[in-house]
C-alpha positions in Angstrom: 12.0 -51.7 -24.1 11.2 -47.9 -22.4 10.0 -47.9 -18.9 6.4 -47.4 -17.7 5.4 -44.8 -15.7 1.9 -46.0 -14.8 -0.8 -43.1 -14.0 -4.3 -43.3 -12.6 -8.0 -41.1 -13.8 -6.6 -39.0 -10.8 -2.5 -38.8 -12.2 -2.9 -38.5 -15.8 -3.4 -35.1 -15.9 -0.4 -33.6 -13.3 2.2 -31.6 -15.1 4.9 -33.4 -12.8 4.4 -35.9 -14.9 5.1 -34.6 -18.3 8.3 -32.8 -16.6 9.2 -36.8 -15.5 9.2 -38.3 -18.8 10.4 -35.4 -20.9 13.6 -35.2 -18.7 13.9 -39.4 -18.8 13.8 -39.6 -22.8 16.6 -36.3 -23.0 18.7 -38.1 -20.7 18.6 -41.3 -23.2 16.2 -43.4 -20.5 12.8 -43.7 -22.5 9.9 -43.7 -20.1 5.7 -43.5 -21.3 2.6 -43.1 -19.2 1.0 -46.0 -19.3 -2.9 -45.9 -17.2 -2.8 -48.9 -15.0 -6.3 -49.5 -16.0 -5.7 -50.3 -19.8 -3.1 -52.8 -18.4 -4.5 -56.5 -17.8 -3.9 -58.8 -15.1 -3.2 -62.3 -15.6 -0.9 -64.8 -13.5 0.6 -67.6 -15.4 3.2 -68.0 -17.6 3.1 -65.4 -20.6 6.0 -63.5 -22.4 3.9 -60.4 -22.8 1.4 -58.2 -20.7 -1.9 -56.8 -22.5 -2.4 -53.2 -22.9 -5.4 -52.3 -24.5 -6.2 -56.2 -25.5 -2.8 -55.7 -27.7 0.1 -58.2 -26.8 3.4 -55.9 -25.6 6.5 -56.7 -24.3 7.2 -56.2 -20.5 8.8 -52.6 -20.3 12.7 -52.9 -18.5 11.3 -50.8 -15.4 8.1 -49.6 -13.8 7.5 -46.1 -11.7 3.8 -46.3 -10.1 2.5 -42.7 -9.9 -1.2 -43.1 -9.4 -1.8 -39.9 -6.4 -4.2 -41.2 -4.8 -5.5 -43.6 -7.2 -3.7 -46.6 -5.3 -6.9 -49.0 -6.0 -6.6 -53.0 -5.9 -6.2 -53.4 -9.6 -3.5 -50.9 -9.6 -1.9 -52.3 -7.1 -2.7 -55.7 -8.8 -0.8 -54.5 -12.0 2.1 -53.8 -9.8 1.9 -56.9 -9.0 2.1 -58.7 -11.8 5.1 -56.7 -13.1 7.1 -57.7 -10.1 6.0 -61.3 -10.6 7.4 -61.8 -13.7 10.7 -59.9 -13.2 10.4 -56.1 -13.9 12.1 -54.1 -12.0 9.6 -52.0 -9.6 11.0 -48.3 -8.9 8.3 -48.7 -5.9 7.2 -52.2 -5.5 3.4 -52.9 -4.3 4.7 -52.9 -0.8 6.3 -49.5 -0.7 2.6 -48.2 -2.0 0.8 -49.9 0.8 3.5 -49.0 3.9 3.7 -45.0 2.7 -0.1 -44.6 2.0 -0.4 -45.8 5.6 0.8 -43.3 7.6 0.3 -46.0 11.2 1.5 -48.6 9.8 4.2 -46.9 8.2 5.5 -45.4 11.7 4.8 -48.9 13.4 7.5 -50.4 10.5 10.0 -47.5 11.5 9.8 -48.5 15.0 10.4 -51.8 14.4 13.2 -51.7 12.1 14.9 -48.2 12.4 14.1 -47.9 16.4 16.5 -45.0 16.9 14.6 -42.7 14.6 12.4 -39.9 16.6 8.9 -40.3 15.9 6.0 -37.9 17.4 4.0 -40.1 20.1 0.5 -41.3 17.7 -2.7 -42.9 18.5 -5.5 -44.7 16.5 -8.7 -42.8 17.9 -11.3 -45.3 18.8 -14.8 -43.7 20.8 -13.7 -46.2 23.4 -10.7 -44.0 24.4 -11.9 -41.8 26.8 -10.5 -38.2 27.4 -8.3 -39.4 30.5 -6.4 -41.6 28.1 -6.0 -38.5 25.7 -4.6 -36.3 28.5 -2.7 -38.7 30.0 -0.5 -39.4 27.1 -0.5 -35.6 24.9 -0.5 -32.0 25.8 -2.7 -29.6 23.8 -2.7 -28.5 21.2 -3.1 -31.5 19.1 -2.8 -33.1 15.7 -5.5 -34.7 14.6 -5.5 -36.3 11.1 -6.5 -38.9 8.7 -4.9 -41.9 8.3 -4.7 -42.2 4.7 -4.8 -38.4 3.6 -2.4 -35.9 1.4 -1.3 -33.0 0.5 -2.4 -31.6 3.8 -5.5 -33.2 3.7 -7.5 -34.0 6.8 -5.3 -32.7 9.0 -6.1 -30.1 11.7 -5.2 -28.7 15.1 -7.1 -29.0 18.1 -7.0 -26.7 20.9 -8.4 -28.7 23.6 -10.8 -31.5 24.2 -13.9 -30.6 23.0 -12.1 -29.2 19.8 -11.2 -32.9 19.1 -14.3 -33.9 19.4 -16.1 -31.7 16.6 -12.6 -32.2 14.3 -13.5 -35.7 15.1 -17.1 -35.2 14.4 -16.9 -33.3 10.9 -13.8 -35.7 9.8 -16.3 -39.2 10.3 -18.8 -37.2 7.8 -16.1 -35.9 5.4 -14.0 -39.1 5.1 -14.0 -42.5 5.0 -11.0 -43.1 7.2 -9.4 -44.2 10.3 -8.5 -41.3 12.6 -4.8 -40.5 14.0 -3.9 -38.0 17.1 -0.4 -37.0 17.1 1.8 -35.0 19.1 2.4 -31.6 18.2 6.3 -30.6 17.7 5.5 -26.8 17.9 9.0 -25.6 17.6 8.3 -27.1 13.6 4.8 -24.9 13.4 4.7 -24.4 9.9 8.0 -25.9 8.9 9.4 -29.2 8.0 12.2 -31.0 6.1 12.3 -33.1 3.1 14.6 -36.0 2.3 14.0 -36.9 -1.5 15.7 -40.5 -1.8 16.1 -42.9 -5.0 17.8 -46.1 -4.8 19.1 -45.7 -1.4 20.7 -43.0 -2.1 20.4 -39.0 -1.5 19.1 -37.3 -4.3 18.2 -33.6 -2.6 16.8 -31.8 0.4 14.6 -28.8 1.5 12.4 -27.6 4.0 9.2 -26.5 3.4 8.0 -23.0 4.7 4.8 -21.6 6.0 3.9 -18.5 8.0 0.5 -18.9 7.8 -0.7 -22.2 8.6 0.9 -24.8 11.1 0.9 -27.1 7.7 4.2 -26.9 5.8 2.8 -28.4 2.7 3.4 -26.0 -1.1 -0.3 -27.2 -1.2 -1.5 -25.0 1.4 0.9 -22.3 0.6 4.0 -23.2 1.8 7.4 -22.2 -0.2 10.6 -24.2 -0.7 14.2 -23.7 0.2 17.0 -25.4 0.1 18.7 -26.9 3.3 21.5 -30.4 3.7 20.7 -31.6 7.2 23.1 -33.3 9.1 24.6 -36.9 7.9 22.9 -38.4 10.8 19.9 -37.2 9.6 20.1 -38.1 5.5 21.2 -41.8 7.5 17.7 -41.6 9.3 16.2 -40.9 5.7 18.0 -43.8 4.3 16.6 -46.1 7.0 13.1 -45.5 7.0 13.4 -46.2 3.1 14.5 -49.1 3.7 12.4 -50.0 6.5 9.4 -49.3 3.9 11.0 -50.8 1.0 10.7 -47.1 -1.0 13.1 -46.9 -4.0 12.0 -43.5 -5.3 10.5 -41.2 -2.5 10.8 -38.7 0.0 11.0 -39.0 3.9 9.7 -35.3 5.9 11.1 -34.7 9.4 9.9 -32.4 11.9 11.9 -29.5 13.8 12.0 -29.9 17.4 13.8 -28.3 20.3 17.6 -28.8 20.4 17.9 -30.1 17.0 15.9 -33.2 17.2 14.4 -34.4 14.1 11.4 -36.5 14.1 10.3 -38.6 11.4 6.8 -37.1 10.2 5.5 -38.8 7.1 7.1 -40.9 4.3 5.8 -40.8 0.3 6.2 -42.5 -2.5 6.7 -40.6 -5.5 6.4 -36.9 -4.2 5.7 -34.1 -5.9 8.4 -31.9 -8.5 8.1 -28.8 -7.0 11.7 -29.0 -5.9 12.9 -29.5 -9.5 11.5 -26.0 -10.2 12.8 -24.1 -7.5 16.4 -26.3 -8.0 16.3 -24.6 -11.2 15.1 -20.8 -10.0 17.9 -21.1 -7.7 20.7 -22.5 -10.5 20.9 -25.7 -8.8 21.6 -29.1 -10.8 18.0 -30.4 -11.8 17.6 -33.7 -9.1 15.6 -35.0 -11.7 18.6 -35.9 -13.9 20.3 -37.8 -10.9 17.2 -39.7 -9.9 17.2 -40.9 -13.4 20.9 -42.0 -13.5 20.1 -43.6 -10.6 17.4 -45.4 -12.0 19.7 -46.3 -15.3 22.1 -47.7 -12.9 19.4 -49.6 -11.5 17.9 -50.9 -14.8 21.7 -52.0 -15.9 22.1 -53.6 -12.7 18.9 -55.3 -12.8 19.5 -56.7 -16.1 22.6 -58.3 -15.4 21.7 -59.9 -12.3 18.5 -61.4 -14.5 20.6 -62.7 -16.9 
């Protein structure tokens, strides 16, 4: 049976997607989109899952890829599949702990303690500006807690600049706010673990002289770069510590070659798998899919 990738009303129309399964079904791995919406959910015992109202056999592997359309029924349908034994390239937790961004850095602390995080705060109106000041030095990151793609995040100058980003993000989103310290030595720069599996797939950093934002979304470009081991180890951990199979892990620049953990995803965008092949670089698509075979075979065998 192929694998699903399951898409969203937000998903089904990213080219990254087409690029996913076309290079799955060359390699021999057959993979369809599949909207999580057509999909019912039903606990109980039942060798088939209903797409459409028509009776179909569970697929050997899922990949959620719903950007931003991570609703309680998708999440539901993810579910379900690991319920009954499919193999979950991004189980329901992974979804929850990287579309989090404070509760993802509160499960690195706890379980990969040695990784360097930048000091963050939940705003609240109860904090006071001598709470602020005590604990970061402006400029600031301010940002919302569920955002992407550079989304809802800005940088504030002083106080009162806080408070109208604070202002015009309660009106724009609905969203808890995060401040976070501001690693300006990594002012429009960042790295990018991409991980699959446990393993390390690829790496680059993402450049912008523009905007303090790194992100290709806001016009950043991409290049190549293999950190240091200790630093693809780091990756590996906060994988682990939010259960991501397939994903990516972005660290920060600082001063004297510190890295600090910045955000996690699930399922990032392909824009390296272009520029890997601009720059005559194996495609990391094709190893993130023999990883996944590999995981498939193994998953099948321990079932059995």
């Amino acid at each position: 049976m192929p694998g699903f990738i399951l898409i969203g009303e937000k998903s089904a129309k990213l080219k990254d997607l087409d690029i996913f399964t076309e290079t799955f079904n060359s390699l021999g791995l057959p993979l369809e989109k599949v909207y999580a919406d057509d999909i019912a959910v039903i606990s109980g015992e039942t060798p088939y899952i209903y797409i459409r109202g028509a009776k179909t056999p569970p697929p050997d592997f899922i990949i959620p890829a719903f950007f931003g359309d991570n609703t309680y029924h998708n999440r539901s349908v993810v579910r379900m599949f690991e319920s009954i034994g499919v193999l979950c390239i991004n189980n329901c937790d992974c979804l929850i702990n990287t579309g989090d961004k404070l509760k993802s850095f509160q499960l690195i602390k706890k379980h990969a303690p040695y990784a360097c995080l930048p000091k963050t705060m939940l705003y609240m109106p109860s904090i006071g500006e001598k709470t602020i000041t005590e604990n970061f030095s402006f400029p600031i990151i301010v940002k919302i807690d569920h955002g992407a793609k550079g989304t809802g995040v800005s940088l504030a100058k002083n106080y009162d600049h806080l408070i109208d980003i604070i202002g015009l993000y309660r009106k724009s989103y609905n969203d808890e706010i995060l401040l976070q310290e501001f690693i300006s030595e990594s002012a429009g720069v960042d790295l990018r673990i991409i991980i699959c599996g446990g393993k390390y797939i690829t790496s680059f950093k993402r450049i912008n002289e523009k905007c303090f934002k790194s992100n290709l979304a806001s016009g950043g470009r991409l290049e190549f770069f293999t950190p240091p081991d200790e630093i693809i180890n780091t990756a590996k951990a906060v994988g682990a510590a939010l259960n991501i199979n397939l994903g990516s892990v972005d660290f920060l620049l600082g001063s004297k070659g510190r890295y600090y953990v910045c955000e996690a995803n699930s399922m990032p965008g392909l824009s390296y798998v272009k520029a890997a092949a601009k720059a005559g670089l194996r495609n990391p698509l094709s190893d993130i899919a023999e990883n996944i075979r590999r995981q498939v075979e193994n998953h099948k065998s321990n079932i059995q």
